[in-house]
C-alpha positions in Angstrom: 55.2 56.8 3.5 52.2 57.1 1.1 50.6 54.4 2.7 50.8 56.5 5.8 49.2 59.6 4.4 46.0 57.6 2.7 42.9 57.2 5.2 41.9 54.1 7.1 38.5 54.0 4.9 39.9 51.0 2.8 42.7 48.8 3.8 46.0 48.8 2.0 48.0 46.2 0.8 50.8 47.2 2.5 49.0 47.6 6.1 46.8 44.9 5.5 48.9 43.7 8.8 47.1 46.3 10.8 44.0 46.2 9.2 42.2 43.7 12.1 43.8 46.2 14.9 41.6 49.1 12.5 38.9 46.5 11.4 38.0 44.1 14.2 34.6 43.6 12.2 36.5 43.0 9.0 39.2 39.7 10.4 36.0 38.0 11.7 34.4 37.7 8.3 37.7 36.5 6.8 39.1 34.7 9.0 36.8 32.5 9.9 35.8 31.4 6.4 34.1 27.7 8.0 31.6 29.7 10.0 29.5 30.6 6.5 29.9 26.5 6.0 28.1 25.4 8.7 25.0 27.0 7.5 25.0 25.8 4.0 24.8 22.1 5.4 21.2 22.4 6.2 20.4 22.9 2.6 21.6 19.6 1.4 19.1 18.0 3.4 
């Protein structure tokens, strides 16, 4: 119930199952962790 009383300003461990429903910016950024590759190829050229 503590987790319940803390604010949404950083996501718990414990709700970190709601935190894309709180954070839609933040699931994009680590979900999609082969997005950031694709732009790292053009510097081995």
């Amino acid at each position: 119930m503590i987790c319940q009383q803390r604010p949404p300003e950083y996501p718990v461990p414990d709700r970190e199952s709601q935190v894309p429903q709180d954070f839609p910016e933040e699931v994009p950024m680590r979900q999609p962790p082969e997005e950031p590759l694709p732009e790292q190829p053009p510097q081995r050229h």
